[in-house]
PABA-33814 format. One record per residue (C-alpha): x, y, z. Coordinates in nm, 2 decimals, padded with zeros to 4 digits. Example, Ala and Ser with C-alpha at 12.3 -4.5 7.8 and 13.67 -1.06 7.14 Angstrom:
REM PABA-33814
(nuza (01.23; -00.45; 00.78))
(nuza (01.37; -00.11; 00.71))
//
This chain:
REM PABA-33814
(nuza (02.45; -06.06; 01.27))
(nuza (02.61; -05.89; 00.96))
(nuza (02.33; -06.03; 00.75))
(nuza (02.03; -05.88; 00.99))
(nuza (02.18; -05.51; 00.98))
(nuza (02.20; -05.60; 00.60))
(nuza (01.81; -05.70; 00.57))
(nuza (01.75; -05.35; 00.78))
(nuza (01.93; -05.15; 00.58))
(nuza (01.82; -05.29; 00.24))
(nuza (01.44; -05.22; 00.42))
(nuza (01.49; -04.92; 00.51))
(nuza (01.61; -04.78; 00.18))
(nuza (01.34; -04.96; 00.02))
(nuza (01.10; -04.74; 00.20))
(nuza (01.26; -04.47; 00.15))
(nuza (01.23; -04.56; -00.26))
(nuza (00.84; -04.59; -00.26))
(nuza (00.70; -04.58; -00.55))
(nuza (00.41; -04.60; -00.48))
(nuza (00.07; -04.31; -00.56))
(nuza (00.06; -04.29; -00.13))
(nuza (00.07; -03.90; -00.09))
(nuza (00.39; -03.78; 00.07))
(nuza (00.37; -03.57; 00.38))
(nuza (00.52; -03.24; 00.24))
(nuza (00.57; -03.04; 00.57))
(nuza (00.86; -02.86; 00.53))
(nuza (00.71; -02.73; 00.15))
(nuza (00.40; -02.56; 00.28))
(nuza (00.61; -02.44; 00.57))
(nuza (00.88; -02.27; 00.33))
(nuza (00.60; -02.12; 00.14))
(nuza (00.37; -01.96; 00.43))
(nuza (00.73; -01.76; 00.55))
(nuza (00.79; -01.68; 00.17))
(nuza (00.44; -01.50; 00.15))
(nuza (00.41; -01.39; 00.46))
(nuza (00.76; -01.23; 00.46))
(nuza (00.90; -01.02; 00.17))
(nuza (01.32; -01.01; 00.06))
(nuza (01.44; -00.68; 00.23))
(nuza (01.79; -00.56; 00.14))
(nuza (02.00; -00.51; 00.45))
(nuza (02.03; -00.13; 00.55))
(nuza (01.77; 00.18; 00.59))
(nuza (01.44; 00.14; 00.39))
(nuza (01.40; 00.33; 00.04))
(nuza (01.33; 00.71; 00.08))
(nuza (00.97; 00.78; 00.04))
(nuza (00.95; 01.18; -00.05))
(nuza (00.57; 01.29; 00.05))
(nuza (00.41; 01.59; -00.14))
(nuza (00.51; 01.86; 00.18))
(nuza (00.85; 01.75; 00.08))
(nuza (00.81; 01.79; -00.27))
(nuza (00.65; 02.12; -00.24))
(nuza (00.89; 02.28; -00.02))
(nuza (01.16; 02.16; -00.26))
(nuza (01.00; 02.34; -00.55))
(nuza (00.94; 02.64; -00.36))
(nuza (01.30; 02.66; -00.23))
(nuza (01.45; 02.57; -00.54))
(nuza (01.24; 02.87; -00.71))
(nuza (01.38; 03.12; -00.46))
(nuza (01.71; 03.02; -00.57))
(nuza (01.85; 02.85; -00.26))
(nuza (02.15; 02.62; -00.29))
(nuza (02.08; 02.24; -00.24))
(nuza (02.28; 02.26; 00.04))
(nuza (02.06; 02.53; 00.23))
(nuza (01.77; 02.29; 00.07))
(nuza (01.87; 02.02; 00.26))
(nuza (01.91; 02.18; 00.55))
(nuza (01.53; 02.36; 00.48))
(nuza (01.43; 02.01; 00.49))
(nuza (01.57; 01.87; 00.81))
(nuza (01.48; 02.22; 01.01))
(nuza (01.07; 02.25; 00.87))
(nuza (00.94; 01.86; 00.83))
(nuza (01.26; 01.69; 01.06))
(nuza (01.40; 01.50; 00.72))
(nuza (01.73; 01.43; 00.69))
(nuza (01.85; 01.35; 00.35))
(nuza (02.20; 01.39; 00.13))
(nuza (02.24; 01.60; -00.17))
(nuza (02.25; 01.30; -00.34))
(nuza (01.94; 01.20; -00.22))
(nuza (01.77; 01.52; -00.28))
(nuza (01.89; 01.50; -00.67))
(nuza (01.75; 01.16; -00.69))
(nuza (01.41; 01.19; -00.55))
(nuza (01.35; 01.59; -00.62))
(nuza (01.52; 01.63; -00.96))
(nuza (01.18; 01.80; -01.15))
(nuza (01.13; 02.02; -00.80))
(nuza (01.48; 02.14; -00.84))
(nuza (01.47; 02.17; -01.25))
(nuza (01.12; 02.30; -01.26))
(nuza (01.13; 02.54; -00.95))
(nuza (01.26; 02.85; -01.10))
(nuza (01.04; 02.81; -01.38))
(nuza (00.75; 02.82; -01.16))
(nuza (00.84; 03.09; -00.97))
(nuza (00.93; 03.31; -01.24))
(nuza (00.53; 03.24; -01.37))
(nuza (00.38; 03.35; -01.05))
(nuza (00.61; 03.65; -01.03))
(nuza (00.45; 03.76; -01.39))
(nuza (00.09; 03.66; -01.25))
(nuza (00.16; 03.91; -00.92))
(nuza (00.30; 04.15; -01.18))
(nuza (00.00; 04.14; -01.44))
(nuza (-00.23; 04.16; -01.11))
(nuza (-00.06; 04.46; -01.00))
(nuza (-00.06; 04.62; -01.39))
(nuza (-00.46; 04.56; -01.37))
(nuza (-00.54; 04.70; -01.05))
(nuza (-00.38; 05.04; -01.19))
(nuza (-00.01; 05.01; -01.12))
(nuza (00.16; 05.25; -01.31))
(nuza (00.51; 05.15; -01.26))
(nuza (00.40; 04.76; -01.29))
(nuza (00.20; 04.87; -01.63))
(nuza (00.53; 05.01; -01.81))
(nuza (00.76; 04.78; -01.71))
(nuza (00.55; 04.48; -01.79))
(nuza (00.47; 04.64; -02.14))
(nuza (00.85; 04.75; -02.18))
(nuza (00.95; 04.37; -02.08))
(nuza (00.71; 04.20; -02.33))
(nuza (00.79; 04.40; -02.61))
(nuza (01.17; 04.42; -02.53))
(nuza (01.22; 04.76; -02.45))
(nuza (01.49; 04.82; -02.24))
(nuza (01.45; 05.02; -01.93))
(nuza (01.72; 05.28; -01.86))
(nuza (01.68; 05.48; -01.52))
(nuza (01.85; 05.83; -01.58))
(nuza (02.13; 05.85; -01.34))
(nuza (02.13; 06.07; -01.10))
(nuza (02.42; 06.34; -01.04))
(nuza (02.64; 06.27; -00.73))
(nuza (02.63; 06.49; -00.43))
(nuza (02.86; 06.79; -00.42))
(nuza (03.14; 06.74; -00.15))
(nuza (03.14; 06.92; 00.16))
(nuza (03.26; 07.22; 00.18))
(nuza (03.66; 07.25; 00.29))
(nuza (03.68; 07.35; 00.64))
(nuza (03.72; 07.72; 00.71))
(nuza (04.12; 07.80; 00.71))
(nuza (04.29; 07.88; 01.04))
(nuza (04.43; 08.21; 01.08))
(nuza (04.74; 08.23; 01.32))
(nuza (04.81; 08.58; 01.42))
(nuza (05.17; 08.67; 01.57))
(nuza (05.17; 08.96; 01.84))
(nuza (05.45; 09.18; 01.72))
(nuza (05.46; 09.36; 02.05))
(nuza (05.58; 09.12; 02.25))
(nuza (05.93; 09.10; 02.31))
(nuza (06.19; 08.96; 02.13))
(nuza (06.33; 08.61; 02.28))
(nuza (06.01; 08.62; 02.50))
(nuza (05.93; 08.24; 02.38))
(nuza (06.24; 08.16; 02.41))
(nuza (06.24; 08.24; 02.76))
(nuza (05.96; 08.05; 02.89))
(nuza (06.07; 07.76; 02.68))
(nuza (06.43; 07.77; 02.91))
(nuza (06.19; 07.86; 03.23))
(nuza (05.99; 07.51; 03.13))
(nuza (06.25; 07.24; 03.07))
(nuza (06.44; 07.41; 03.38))
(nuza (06.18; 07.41; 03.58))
(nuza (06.07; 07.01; 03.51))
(nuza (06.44; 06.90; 03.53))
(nuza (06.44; 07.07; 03.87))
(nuza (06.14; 06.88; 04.01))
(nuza (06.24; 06.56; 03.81))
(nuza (06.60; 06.59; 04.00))
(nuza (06.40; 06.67; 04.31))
(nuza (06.21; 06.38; 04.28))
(nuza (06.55; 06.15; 04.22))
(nuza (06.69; 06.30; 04.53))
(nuza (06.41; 06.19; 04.79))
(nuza (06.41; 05.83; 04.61))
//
């Protein structure tokens, strides 16, 4: 019995160990290589940002106007629904942000030169005093004057009237609230 399980496994490795030019069935290969090119290596976690040229537009326009990334980001997320880090937006948006004020300041000067040509007086000097270097000093106007002081009160004493007259009334007063005050205590 020992020497048949021998034979079969001596047989069995035998074919196994074929040398010989028959093709091999190479299943599992192909198989391994249709899911290779069918499917690509993603990392785990969210897809790479793709910024689209509305983004990168609004970027540039915000950056010109001098907004804070933060308010950028936030630009972002309110106008085309994209929410994004700071990081993120200095990654993807770093010319935008670097080239923004730049290109704002250049169509500031176009509006300015348009203005200067259509007869714009105050446009014309400054944009001559500006390329030459000239510096622009407004005179300064003189404060307003202060109000006037009120008008003084003038107290004037009777001298008629009688002597201890004030006092009087002042007695007649206190006498006269103690009474009802006392009056008052008494029907409590």
């Amino acid at each position: 019995m020992a020497g048949c399980l021998l034979i079969f496994l001596f047989t069995a490795m035998s074919q196994d160990m074929d040398t010989s030019n028959k093709p091999r069935p190479a299943r599992k290969a192909a198989t391994k290589k249709a899911k290779a090119a069918t499917t690509e290596k993603r990392k785990p976690g969210r897809p790479p940002f793709q910024p689209t040229d509305d983004m990168r537009e609004l970027v540039k326009e915000c950056a010109g106007a001098g907004c804070s990334h933060d308010t950028i980001v936030g630009v972002l997320a309110a106008e085309l629904g994209v929410k994004i880090s700071d990081e993120t937006l200095r990654k993807y948006f770093g010319d935008e942000l670097a080239n923004g004020a730049a290109s704002m300041d250049a169509r500031l000067q176009h509006a300015m030169c348009a203005l200067a040509l259509e007869g714009n007086y105050a446009a014309l000097v400054f944009l001559h005093a500006t390329r030459k270097g000239i510096s622009i000093k407004m005179p300064k106007e003189d404060p307003p004057p202060p109000p006037p002081p009120p008008p003084p009160v003038v107290f004037t004493i009777n001298s008629q009237a009688p002597q201890g007259s004030l006092d009087h009334l002042l007695s007649a007063n206190t006498t006269g609230k103690a009474h009802t005050m006392a009056g008052q205590a008494g029907s409590a």
